[in-house]
C-alpha positions in Angstrom: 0.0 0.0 0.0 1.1 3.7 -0.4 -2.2 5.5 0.6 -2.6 9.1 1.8 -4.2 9.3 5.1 -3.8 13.2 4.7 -2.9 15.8 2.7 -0.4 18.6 3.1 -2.2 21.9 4.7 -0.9 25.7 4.3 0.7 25.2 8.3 1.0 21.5 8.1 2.5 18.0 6.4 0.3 15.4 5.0 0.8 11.6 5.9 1.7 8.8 3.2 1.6 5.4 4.4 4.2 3.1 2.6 4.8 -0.5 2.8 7.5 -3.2 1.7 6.0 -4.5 -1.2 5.7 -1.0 -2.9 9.4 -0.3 -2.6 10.2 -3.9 -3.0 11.9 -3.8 -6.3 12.9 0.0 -5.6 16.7 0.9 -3.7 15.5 4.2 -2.6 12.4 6.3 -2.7 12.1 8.7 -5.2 12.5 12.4 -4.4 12.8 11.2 -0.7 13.7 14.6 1.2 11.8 16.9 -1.2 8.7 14.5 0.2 9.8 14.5 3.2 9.7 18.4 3.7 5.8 18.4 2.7 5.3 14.6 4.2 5.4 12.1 7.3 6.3 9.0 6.2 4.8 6.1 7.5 6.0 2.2 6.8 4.0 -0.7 7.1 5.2 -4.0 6.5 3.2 -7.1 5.3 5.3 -9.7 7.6 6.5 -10.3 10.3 10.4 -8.2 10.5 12.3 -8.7 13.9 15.3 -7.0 12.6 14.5 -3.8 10.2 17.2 -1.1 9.4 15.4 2.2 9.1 18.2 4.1 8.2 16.5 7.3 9.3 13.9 7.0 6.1 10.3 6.5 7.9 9.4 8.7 10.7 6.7 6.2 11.8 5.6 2.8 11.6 2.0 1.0 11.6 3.0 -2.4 13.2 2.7 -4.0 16.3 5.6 -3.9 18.6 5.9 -8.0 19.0 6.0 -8.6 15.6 8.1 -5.8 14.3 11.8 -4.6 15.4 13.9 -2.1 14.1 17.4 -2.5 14.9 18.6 1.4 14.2 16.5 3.1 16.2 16.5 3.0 20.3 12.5 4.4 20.4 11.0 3.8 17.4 7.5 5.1 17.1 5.5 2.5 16.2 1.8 2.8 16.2 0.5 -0.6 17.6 -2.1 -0.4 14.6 -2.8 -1.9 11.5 -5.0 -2.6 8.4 -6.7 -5.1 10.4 -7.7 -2.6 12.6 -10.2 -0.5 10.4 -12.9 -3.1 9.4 -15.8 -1.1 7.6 -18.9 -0.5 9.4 -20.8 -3.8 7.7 -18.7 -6.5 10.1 -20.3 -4.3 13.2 -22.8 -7.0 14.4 -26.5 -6.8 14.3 -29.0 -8.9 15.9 -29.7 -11.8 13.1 -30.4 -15.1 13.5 -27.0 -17.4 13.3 -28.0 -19.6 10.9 -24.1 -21.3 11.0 -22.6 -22.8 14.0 -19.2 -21.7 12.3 -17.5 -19.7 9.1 -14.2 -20.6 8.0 -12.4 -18.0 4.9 -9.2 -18.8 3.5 -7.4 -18.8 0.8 -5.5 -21.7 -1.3 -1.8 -21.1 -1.0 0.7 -23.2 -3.0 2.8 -23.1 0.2 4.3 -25.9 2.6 1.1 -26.7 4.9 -1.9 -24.8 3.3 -3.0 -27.2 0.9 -2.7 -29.7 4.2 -4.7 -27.0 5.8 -7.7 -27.2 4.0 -7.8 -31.1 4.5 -7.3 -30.9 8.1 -9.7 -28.4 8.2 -12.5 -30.6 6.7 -10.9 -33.9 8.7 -11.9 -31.7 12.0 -15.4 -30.7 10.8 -16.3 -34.7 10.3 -15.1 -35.4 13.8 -17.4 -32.3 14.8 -20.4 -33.8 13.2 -19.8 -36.9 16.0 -20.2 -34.8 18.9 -23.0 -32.6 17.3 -25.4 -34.4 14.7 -27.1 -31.0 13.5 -24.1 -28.8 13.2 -24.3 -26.2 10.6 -21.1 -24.4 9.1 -19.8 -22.6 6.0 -16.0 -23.0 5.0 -15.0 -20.9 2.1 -11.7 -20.9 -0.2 -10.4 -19.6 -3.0 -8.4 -21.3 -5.5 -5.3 -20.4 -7.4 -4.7 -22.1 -10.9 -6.8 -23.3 -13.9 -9.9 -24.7 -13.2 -11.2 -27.8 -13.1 -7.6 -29.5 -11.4 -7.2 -28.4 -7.7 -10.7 -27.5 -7.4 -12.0 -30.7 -8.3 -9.4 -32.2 -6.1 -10.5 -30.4 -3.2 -13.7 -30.9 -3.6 -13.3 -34.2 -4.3 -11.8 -34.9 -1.0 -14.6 -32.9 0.5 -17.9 -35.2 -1.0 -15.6 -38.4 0.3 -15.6 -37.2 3.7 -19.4 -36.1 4.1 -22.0 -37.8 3.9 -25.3 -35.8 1.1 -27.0 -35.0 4.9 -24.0 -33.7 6.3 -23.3 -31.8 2.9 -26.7 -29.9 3.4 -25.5 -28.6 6.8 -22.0 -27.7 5.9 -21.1 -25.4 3.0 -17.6 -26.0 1.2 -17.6 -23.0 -1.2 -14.2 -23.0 -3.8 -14.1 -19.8 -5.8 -11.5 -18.8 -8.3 -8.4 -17.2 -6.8 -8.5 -13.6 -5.9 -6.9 -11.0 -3.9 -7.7 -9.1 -1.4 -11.0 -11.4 -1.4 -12.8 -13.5 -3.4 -15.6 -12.0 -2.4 -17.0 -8.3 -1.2 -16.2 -7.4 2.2 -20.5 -6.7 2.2 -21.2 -10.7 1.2 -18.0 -11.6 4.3 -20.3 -9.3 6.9 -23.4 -10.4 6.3 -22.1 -14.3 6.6 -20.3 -13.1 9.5 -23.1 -11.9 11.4 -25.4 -15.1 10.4 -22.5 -17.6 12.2 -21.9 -18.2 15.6 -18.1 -18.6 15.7 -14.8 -18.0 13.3 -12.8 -21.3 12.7 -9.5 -20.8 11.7 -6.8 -23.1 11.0 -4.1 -21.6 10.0 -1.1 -22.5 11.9 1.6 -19.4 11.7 -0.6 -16.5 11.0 -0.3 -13.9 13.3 -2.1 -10.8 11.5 -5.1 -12.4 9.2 -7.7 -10.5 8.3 -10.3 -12.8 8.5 -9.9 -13.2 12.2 -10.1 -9.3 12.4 -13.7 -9.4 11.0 -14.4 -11.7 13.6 -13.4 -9.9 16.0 -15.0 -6.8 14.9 -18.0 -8.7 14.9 -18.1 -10.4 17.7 -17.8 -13.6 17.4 -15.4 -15.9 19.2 -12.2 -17.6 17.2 -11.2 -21.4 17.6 -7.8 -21.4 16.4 -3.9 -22.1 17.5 -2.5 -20.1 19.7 -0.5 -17.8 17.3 -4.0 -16.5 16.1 -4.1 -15.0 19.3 -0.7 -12.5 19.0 -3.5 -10.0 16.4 -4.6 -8.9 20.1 -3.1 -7.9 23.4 -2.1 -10.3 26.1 -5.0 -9.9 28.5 -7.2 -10.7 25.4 -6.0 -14.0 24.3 -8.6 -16.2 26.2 -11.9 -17.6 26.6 -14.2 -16.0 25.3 -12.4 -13.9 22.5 -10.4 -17.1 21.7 -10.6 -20.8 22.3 -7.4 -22.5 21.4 -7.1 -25.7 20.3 -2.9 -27.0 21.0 -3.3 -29.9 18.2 -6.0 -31.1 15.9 -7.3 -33.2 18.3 -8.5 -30.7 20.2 -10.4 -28.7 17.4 -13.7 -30.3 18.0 -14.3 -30.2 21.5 -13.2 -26.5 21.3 -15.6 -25.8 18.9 -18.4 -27.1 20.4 -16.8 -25.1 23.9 -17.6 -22.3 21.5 -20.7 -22.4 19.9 -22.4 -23.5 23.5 -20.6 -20.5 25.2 -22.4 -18.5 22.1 -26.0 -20.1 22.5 -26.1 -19.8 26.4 -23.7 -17.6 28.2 -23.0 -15.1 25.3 -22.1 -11.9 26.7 -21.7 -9.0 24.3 -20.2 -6.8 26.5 -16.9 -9.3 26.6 -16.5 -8.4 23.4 -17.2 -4.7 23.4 -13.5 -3.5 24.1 -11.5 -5.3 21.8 -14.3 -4.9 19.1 -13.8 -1.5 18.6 -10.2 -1.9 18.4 -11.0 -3.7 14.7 -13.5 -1.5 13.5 -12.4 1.5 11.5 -14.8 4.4 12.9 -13.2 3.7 15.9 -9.5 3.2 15.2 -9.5 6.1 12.9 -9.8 8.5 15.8 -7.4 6.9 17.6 -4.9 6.8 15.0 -5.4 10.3 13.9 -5.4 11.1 17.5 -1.9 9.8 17.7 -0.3 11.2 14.4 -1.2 14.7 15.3 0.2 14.2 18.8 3.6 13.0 17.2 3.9 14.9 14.3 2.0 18.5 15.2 0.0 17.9 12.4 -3.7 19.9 12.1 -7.0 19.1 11.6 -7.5 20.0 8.0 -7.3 17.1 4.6 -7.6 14.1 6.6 -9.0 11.5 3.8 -10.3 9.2 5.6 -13.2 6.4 3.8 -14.5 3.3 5.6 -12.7 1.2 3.5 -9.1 1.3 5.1 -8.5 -2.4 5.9 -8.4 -2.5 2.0 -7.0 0.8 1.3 -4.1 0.2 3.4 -3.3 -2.8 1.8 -3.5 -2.2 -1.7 -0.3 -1.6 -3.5 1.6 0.8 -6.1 3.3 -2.1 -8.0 3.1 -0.8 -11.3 0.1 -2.6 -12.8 -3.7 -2.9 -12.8 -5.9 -5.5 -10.7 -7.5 -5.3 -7.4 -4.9 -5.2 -5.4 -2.6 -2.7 -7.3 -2.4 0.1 -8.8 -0.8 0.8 -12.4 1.1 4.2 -10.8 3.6 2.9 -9.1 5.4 4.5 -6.2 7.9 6.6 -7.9 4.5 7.7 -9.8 2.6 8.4 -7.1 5.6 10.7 -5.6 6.0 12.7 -8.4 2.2 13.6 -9.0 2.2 14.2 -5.3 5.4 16.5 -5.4 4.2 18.5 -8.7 0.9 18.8 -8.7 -1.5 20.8 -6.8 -3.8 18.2 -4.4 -7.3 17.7 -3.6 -8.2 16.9 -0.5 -11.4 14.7 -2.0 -9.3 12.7 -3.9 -8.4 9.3 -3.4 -5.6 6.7 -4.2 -8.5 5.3 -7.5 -8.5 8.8 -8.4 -5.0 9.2 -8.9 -4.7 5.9 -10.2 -7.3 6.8 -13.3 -5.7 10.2 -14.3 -2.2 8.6 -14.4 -4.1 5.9 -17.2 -5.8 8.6 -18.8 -2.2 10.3 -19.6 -0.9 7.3 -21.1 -1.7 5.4 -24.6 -2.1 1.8 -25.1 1.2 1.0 -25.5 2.8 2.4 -23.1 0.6 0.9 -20.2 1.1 -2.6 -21.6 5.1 -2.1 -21.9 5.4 -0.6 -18.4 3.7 -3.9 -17.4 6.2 -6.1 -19.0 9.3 -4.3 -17.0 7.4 -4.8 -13.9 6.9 -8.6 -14.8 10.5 -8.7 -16.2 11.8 -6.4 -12.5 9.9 -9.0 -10.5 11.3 -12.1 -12.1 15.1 -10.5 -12.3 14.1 -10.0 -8.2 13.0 -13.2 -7.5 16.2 -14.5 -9.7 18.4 -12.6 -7.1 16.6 -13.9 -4.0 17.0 -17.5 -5.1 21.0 -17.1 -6.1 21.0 -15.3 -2.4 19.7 -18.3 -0.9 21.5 -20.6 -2.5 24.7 -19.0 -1.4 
């Protein structure tokens, strides 16, 4: 992501929030003190960094302090927030009938243990079903590649394990590979806040945004225990989370959960940390904060209720949904030369940079971004191989 969380005033800087993956194949930021005269810039990074070298570039970072060290600076000001944090207002929950005992979302990573993942995950439901005969449940997935191969492996796993009864009460949807989501964050509330818990099996995620919309709405998490390190440490139990320590454990926790939902549900448990996921509250805070440390004023803040997908979209020099075609040296210079709106968003800027360029040119700039990222990942593999 590079978004603007505000714009330059006549008495004040603006804020740009940058992260790894949009300087990624860059050495250095373009124009870095000329932006940093008019700019505070923030980094966030998309993993998990115990030992990052500032070198004196950002003045702030959103991260949390477990899960992100930088090893130049003695008191680094780090903001203990993320894009999890700013869930639009659809995952706040309203009073609907929970039609699903539990909702599972992940995605299909050709990675060491996800594909695993996704079996395990339907080996646990069909040891739920012998502890609770009418349990209901949704688990969705997307699925990278060309269809019909891994999906019809996956699902083909799935009708061998379930029984046709059993498949009317639990849902196994596979939809082509997307990012950030394969589906609107509108169709993830609303099944949200028709289910009763959030399973999640991942093993090593610390930071997963489908265990912030849970939260945000709500609704308790059966997971492992890294799951937990998305919250603060007085946080990471019963009732918020119920953590399984192996995969035998998964289905009496889950049934822990969904009874603790059906008869000694308390909202107010989950009041606090609620609002610590949803944006109209973490935006105050936030802003709160970055006018404390930077003397910053109360004018251009640009602010929509879209953030935890704002803040993670990126200016890697193509079109889809999760990138922009301007990349970051783009983005700089437009924001260094030209006068700024403070209506205008990171779309916005996006369509007038395609508008100023023909065909051509916006299919070859693609190419040197495919060709920078496979001379990058060309260099990472020699490195590791040394």
């Amino acid at each position: 992501m590079a978004a603007i969380l505000k714009f330059p005033s006549k008495i004040s800087k603006g804020v740009l929030s940058v992260t790894n993956l949009d300087i990624k194949f860059n050495k250095r930021i373009k124009n870095l003190k000329e932006l940093k005269k008019k700019w505070v810039l923030l980094y966030h990074p998309n993993y998990y960094d115990y030992n990052f070298h500032n070198r004196n570039i950002f003045d702030g970072f959103l991260a949390w302090e477990e899960t992100f060290k930088i090893a130049d600076e003695k008191n680094p000001k780090i903001l203990n927030l993320t894009c999890h944090n700013f869930a639009p207002d659809h995952f706040i929950k309203k009073k609907s009938y929970k039609y699903y005992d539990f909702v599972g979302l992940s995605r299909w990573q050709n990675k060491s243990g996800n594909p695993k993942q996704v079996v395990e995950f339907l080996q646990i439901i069909k040891e739920t079903f012998k502890l609770k005969k009418d349990l209901r449940g949704i688990l969705i997935i997307s699925v990278p590649g060309i269809r019909p191969f891994v999906t019809n492996h996956i699902r083909s796993i799935y009708k061998k394990f379930f029984s046709l009864e059993e498949r009317k009460q639990f849902d196994f949807i596979t939809l082509d590979y997307d990012v950030p989501n394969a589906l609107s964050t509108y169709t993830i509330g609303m099944i949200y806040n028709n289910s009763k818990i959030h399973l999640n099996l991942h093993p090593k995620e610390r930071h997963g945004r489908a265990q912030a919309y849970a939260i945000a709405n709500k609704i308790p998490i059966v997971g492992y225990k890294n799951l937990t390190y998305l919250v603060k440490k007085h946080f990471r139990k019963e009732p918020i989370y119920f953590v399984a320590n192996g995969l035998k454990q998964f289905p009496s926790k889950i049934i822990k959960a969904i009874n603790y939902v059906d008869r000694n549900y308390l909202e107010k448990n989950h009041e606090l940390i609620s609002r610590n996921f949803l944006s109209k509250y973490s935006y105050p805070q936030l802003k709160k904060k970055l006018k404390k440390m930077y003397k910053l004023d109360n004018k251009n803040w640009n602010f929509k209720d879209d953030w935890d997908l704002r803040l993670a979209k990126h200016h890697y020099g193509y079109d889809s949904n999760n990138s922009y075609l301007q990349n970051l040296d783009d983005l700089t210079d437009y924001l260094l030369n030209n006068k700024l709106n403070a209506k205008i968003y990171e779309e916005d800027l996006n369509k007038i940079y395609i508008s100023k360029k023909n065909f051509f040119v916006l299919n070859l700039q693609k190419i040197f971004h495919i060709l920078k990222k496979k001379i990058f990942q060309i260099k990472i593999l020699k490195y590791i191989k040394l």
